[in-house]
VMD Tcl script that draws the C-alpha trace (Angstrom):
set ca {
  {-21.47 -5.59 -1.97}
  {-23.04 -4.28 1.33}
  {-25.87 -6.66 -0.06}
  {-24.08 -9.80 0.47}
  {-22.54 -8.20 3.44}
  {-26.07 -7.69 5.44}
  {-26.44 -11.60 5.13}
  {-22.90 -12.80 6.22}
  {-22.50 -14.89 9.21}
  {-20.29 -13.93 11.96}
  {-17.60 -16.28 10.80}
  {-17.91 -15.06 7.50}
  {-17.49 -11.33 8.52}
  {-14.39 -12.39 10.79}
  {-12.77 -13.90 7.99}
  {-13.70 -11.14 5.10}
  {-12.07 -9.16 8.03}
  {-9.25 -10.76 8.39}
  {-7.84 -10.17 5.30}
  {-9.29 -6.91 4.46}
  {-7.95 -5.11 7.57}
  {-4.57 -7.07 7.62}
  {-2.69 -6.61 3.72}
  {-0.49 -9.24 4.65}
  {-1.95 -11.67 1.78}
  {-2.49 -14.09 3.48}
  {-3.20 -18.22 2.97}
  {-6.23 -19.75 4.07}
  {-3.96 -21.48 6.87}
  {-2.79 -18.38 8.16}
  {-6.20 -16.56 8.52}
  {-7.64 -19.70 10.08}
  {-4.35 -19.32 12.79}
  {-5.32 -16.06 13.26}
  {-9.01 -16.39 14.54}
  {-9.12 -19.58 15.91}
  {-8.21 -18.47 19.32}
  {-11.17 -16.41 19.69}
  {-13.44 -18.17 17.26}
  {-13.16 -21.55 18.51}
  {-15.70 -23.75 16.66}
  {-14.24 -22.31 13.54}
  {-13.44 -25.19 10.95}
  {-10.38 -24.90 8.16}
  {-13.00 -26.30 5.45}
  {-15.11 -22.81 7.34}
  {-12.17 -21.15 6.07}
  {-11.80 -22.64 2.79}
  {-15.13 -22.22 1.59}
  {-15.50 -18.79 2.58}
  {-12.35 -16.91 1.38}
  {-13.51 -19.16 -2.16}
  {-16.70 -17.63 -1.85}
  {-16.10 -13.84 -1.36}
  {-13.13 -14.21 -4.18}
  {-15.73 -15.50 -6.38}
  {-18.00 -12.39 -5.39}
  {-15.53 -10.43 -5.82}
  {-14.96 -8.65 -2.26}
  {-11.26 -10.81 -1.97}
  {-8.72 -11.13 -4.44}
  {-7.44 -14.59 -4.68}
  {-3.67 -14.88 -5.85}
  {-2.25 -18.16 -7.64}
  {1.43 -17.90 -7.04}
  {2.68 -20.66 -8.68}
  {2.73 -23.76 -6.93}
  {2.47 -22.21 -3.39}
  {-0.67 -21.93 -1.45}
  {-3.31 -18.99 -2.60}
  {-3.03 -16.37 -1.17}
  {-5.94 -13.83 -0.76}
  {-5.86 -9.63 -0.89}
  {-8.16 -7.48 0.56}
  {-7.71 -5.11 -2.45}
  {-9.90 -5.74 -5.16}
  {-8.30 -2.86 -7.59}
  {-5.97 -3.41 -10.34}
  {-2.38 -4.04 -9.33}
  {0.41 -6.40 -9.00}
  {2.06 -8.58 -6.62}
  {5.44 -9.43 -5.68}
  {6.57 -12.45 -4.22}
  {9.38 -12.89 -2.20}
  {11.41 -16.17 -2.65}
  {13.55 -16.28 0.45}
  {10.65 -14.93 2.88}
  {7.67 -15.61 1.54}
  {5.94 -12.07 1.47}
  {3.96 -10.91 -1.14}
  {3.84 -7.43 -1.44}
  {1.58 -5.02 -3.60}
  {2.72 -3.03 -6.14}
  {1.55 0.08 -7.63}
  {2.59 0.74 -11.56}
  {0.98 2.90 -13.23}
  {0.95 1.24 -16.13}
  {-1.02 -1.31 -15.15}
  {-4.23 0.93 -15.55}
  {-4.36 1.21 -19.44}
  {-3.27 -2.76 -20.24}
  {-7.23 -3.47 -20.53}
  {-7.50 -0.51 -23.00}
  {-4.59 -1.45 -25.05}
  {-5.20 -4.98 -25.26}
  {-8.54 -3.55 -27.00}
  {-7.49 -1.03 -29.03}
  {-4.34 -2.98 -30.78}
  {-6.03 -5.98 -30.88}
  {-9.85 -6.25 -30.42}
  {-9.43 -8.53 -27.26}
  {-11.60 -7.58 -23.91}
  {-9.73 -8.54 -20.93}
  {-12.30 -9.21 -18.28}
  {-9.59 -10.62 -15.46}
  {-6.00 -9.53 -14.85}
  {-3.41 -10.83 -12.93}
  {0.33 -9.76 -12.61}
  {2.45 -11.47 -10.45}
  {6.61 -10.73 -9.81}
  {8.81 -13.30 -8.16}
  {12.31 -12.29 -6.46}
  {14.08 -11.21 -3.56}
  {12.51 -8.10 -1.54}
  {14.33 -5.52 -0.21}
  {14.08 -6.75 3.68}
  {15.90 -10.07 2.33}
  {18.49 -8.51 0.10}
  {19.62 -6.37 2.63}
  {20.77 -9.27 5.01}
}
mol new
graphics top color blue
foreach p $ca { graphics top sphere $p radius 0.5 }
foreach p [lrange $ca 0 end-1] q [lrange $ca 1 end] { graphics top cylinder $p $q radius 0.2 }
display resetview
């Protein structure tokens, strides 16, 4: 990855940054909010195209959630997502037993899994305590 890092533009790096150092998952919308104030020449289609491109490489994670707007994670590893209904949050969620799906897919029943996605829907804490 440092590779295709070396040849990134600086509105490329601003956005890869955006969502890496911010794990708020956020929509292509809301990372092109967050720069344009300092970047502004930066384009939404700027946006767009990059956050598709470094999901496709395989530095951002891009999550389908249904029929809402992608959202993209700076976290590449395997884990989940939840998704808040009444907020709109989506939060990451460590299981363990996430890790060893891949091996026993495999092992009961021949299949390689070469993408994984889990993604829970509900009400998070912040909005079922109100």
């Amino acid at each position: 990855m440092p590779e295709l890092r070396k040849n990134f533009s600086r509105q490329r790096e601003l956005i890869y940054e955006q969502v890496k150092n911010h794990p708020v998952h956020p929509t292509a919308d809301e990372v092109y909010s967050a720069l344009k104030k300092d970047c502004p020449n930066l384009s939404l289609g700027t946006v767009y195209r990059n956050l598709n491109l470094l999901s496709k490489s395989g530095m951002l994670m891009k999550i389908h959630i249904g029929g809402d707007k992608d959202r993209f994670d700076g976290r590449t590893d395997a884990h989940c997502h939840f998704f808040c209904e009444i907020c709109g949050r989506v939060f990451d969620v460590d299981d363990e037993s996430i890790h060893g799906i891949k091996q026993r897919v495999f092992l009961n029943d021949g299949h390689t899994v070469t993408e994984m996605g889990i993604n829970l829907r509900g009400t998070c804490r912040d909005c079922s305590n109100k």
